[in-house]
C-alpha positions in Angstrom: 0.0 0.0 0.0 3.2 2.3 0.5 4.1 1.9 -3.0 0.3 3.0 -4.1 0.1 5.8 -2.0 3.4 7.0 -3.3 2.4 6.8 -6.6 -0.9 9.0 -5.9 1.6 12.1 -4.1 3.9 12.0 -7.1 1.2 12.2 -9.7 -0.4 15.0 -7.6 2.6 17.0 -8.5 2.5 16.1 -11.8 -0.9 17.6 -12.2 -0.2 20.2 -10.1 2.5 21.4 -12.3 0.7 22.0 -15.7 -2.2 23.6 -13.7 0.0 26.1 -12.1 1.1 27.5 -15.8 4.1 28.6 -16.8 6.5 30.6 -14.2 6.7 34.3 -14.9 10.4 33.7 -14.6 10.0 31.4 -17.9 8.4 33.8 -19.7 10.8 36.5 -18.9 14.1 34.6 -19.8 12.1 33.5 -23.4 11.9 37.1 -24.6 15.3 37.8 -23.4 16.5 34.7 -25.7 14.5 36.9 -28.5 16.2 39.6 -27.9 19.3 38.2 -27.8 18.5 36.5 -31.1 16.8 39.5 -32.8 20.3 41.4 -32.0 22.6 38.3 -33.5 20.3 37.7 -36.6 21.0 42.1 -37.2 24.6 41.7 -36.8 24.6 39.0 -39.3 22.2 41.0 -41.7 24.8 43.9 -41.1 28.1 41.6 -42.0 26.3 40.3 -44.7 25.6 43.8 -46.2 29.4 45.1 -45.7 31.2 41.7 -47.5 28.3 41.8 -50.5 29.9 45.5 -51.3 33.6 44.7 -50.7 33.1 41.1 -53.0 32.6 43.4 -56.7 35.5 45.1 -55.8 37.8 42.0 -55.0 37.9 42.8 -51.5 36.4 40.3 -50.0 36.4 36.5 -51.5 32.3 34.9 -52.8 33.2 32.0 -49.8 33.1 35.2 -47.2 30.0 36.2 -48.9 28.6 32.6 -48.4 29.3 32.4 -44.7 27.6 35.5 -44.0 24.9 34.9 -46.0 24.6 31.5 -44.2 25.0 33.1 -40.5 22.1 34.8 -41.3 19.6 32.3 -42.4 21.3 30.6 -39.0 20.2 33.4 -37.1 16.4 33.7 -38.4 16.1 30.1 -37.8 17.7 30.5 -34.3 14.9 33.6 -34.2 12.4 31.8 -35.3 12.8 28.4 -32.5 13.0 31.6 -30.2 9.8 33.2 -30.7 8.4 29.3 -30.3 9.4 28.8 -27.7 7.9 32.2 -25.8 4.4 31.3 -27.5 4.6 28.4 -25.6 5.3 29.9 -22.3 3.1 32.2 -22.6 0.2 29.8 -24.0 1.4 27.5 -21.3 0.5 23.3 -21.3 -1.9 21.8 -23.2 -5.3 21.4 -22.4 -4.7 17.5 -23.5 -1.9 17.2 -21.2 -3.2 18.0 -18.2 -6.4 15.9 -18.8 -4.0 12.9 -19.3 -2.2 13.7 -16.2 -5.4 13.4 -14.2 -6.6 10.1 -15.8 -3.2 8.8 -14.7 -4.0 10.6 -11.2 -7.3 8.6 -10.9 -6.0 5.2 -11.7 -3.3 5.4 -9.8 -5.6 6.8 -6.7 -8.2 3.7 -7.6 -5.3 1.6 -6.6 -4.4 2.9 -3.9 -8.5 2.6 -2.5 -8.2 -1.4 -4.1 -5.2 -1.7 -1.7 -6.6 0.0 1.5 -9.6 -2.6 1.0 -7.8 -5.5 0.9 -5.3 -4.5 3.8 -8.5 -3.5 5.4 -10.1 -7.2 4.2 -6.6 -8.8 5.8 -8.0 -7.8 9.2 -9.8 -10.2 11.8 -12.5 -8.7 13.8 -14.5 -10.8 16.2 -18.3 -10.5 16.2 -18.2 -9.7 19.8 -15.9 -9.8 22.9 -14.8 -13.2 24.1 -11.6 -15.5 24.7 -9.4 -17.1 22.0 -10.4 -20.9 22.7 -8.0 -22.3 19.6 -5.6 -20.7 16.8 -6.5 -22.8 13.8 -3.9 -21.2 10.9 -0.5 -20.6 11.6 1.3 -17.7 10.0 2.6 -18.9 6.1 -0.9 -21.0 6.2 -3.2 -20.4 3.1 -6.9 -18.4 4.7 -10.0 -17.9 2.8 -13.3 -17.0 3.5 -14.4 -20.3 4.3 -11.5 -21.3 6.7 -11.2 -20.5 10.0 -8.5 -19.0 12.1 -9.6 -18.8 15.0 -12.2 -20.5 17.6 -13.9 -17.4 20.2 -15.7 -18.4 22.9 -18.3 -15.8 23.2 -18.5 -14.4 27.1 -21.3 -11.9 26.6 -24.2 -13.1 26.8 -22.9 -15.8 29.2 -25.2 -19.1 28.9 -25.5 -23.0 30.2 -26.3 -25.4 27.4 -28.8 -27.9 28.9 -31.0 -30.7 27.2 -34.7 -31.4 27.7 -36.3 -34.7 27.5 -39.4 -34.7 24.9 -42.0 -35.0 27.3 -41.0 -31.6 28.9 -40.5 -29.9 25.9 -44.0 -28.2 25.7 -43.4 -27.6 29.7 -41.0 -25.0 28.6 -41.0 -21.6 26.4 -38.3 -19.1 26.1 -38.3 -16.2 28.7 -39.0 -18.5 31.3 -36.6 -17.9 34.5 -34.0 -20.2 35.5 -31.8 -21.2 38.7 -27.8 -22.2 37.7 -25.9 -23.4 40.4 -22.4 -25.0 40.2 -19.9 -27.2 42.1 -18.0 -24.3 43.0 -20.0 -22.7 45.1 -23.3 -25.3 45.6 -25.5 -22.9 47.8 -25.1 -20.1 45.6 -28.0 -19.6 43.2 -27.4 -17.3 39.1 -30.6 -16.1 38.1 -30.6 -17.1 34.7 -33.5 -17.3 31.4 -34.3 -19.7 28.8 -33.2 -17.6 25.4 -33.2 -20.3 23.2 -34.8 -23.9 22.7 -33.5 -25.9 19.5 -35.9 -26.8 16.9 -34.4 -30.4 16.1 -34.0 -33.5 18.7 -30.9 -34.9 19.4 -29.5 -38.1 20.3 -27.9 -37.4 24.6 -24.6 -36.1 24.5 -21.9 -38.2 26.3 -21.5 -35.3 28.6 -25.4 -35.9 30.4 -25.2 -39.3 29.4 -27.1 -41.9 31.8 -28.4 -45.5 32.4 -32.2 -44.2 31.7 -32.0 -41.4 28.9 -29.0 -42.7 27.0 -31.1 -44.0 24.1 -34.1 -40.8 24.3 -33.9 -38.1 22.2 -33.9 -34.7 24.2 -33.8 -31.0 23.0 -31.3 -28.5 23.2 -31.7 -25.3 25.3 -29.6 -22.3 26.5 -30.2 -20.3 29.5 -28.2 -17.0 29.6 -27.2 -16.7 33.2 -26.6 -13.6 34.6 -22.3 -13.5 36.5 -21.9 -10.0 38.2 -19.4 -11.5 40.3 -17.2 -13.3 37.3 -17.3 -16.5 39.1 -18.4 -18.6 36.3 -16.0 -20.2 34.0 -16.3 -21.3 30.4 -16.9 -25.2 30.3 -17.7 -25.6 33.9 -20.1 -28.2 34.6 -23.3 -26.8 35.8 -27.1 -27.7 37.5 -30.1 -25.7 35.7 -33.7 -26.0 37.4 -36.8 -24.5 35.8 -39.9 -24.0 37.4 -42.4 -25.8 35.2 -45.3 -23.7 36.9 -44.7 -20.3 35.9 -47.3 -17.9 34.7 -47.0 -17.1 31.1 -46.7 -13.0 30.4 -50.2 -11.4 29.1 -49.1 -11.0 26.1 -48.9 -14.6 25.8 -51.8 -15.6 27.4 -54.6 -16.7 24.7 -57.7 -14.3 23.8 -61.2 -15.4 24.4 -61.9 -18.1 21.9 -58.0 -18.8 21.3 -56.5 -21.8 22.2 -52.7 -22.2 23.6 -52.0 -25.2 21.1 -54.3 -25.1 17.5 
């Protein structure tokens, strides 16, 4: 991206310089290079004029005569270039130039936006804070979009993953408060919620594996538990009760002529 940017400060100047016009200090030293050709080209007229007199009379050679006459058409040419080149000061750069010299300046500036993108792209930005759990790719690795590098462990919201047995699933609903205690610290109660009850069964994990449930399907649920004193870890094993009783919120509750379940 150094290189790009580069590019884009030295074209700047470039366009800078055409649009600033020609220096008045140009312009002055191109008529004093007139002058001092409109003086040379009259001293050669002058010499030219004395040897074509003296050449009739033998005193002067026709090769003098040839040199001055050639000095002069030197001199008009020199003249001529002169007066050139203080129409172009004066006229200053071309319209043309200057618009070529500002396509270059946008390329070279779309580069430069192409390479803050991609260093921009290069970046990794968790979703949320949270604690670096695994480093998948190693520097020199190939990444893409659909790799990995890294596994977060998201720590706000905190939440227990639990499972429910089918025949309590309809017992529950989300919003419905929960107790979380721990092994840690067994007579201390986290008020806790049910956010989120999966849609598909599940055979038991290994993890809440016993003699009675192992072959019953059960349903995954998360209740985000509230830690204001950081006491609760990631991974730590952990007891969830629900009260199956609770009241459902009004807004819940079915209107007359509704039922709960069509």
């Amino acid at each position: 991206m150094a290189r790009a940017d580069a590019q884009v400060k030295t074209q700047e100047q470039v366009v800078a310089r055409p649009e600033a016009g020609t220096r008045p200090e140009e312009i002055r030293k191109a008529k004093a290079d007139v002058a001092a050709g409109e003086a040379a080209l009259d001293d050669a007229e002058r010499t030219y004029k004395r040897i074509s007199v003296l050449v009739p009379q033998k005193a002067a050679s026709v090769q003098n005569l040839d040199d001055a006459r050639a000095a002069v058409n030197s001199a008009r040419a020199r003249l001529n270039a002169l007066n050139a080149v203080l129409d172009l000061a004066i006229a200053g750069p071309r319209k043309e130039d200057i618009a070529a010299a500002k396509a270059l300046l946008q390329r070279y500036e779309a580069e430069l936006a192409l390479a803050r993108r991609d260093l921009k792209n290069a970046l990794l930005y968790a979703p949320t804070d949270g604690i670096v759990q695994n480093r998948i790719l190693e520097v020199g690795n190939m990444a893409s979009p659909q790799k990995p590098v890294y596994t977060v462990a998201l720590i706000d919201p905190l939440w227990v993953r639990a499972y429910v047995s089918e025949p309590d699933l309809g017992k529950i609903r989300e919003g419905m408060k929960a107790v979380v205690t721990t092994d840690s610290f067994p007579n201390k109660q986290y008020e806790g919620r049910i956010g989120f009850i999966s849609p598909t069964a599940e055979f038991t994990p290994k993890p809440v594996e016993t003699t009675q449930i192992r072959t019953k399907l059960v349903y995954q649920v998360r209740i985000f538990v509230k830690n204001p004193n950081d006491e609760l870890r990631l991974g730590m094993p952990a007891t969830v009760r629900v009260q199956l009783d609770q009241p459902r919120p009004i807004k819940d509750q079915p209107s007359n002529g509704d039922s709960a379940v069509p």
